[in-house]
C-alpha positions in Angstrom: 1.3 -25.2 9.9 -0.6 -26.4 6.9 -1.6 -24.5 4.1 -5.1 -23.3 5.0 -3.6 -22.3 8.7 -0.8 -20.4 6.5 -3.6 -18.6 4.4 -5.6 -17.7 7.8 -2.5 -16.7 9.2 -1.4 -14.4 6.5 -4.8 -12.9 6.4 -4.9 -12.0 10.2 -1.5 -10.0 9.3 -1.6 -6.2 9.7 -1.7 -4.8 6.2 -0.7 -1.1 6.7 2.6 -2.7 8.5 3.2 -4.9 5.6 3.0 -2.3 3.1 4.7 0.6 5.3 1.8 2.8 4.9 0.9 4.0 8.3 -2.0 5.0 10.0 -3.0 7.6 7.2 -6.2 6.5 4.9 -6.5 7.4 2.6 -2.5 6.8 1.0 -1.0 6.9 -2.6 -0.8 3.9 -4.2 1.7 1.6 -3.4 1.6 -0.4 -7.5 4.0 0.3 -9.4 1.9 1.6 -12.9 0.1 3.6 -11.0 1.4 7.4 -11.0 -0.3 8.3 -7.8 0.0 12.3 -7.0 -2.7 12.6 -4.4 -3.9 9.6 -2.0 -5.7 7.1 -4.0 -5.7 4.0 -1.5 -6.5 2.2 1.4 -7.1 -0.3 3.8 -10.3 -1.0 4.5 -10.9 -3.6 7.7 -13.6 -6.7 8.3 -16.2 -6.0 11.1 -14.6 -8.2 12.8 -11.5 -6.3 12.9 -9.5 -9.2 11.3 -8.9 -9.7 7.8 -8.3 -6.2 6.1 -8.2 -5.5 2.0 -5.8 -3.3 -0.2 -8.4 -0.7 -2.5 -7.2 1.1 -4.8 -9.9 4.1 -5.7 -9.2 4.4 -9.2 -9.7 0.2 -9.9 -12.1 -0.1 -7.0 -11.2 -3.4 -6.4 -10.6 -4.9 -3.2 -7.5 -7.0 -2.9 -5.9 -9.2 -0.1 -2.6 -9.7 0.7 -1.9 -12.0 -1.8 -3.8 -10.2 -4.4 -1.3 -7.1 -3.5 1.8 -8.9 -3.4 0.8 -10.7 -6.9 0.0 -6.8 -8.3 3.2 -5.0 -6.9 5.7 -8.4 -7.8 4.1 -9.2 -11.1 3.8 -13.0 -10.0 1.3 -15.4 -9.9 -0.4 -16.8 -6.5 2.1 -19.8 -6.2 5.0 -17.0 -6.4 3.3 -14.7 -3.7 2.7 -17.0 -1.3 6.2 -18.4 -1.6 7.9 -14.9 -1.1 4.8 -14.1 2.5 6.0 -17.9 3.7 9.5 -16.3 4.0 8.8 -12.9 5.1 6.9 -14.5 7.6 9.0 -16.9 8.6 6.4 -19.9 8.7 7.1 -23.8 8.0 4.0 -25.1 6.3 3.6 -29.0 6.4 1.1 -30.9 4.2 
């Protein structure tokens, strides 16, 4: 798979499953600096019912997969998508 397949792929991925969250929305926070004490989250989903985004109320920014694993990890992209290759299990070819 190349890289922009990988990217696609890890986009059509189902969110709430990656991050354990369930069905409930909305959820606490899944970052670590954020104290969360009452649900402060969620997953919001494309109209196409594809590609979904992390929000976080208190930030109000939306963030992908990547942009969730990079906040949680404390990495950069490069890192992230290096650590969703292998939970994923995909071989990307250039």
């Amino acid at each position: 798979m190349t890289k922009e397949e990988f990217i696609e792929f890890v986009h059509h991925q189902d969110l709430r499953e990656f991050l354990g969250v369930g069905d409930s929305n909305p959820f606490r926070c899944v970052f670590p600096d954020h104290e969360d004490n009452h649900p402060s989250a969620g997953i919001l989903t494309s109209t196409d019912g594809i590609k979904q985004v992390y929000l976080c109320f208190c930030t109000a920014k939306p963030l992908d997969i990547f942009d969730v694993v990079q906040e949680i990890a404390g990495c950069d992209y490069k890192s992230a998508a290096q650590y969703l290759n292998s939970h994923y299990n995909v071989t990307i070819t250039d």
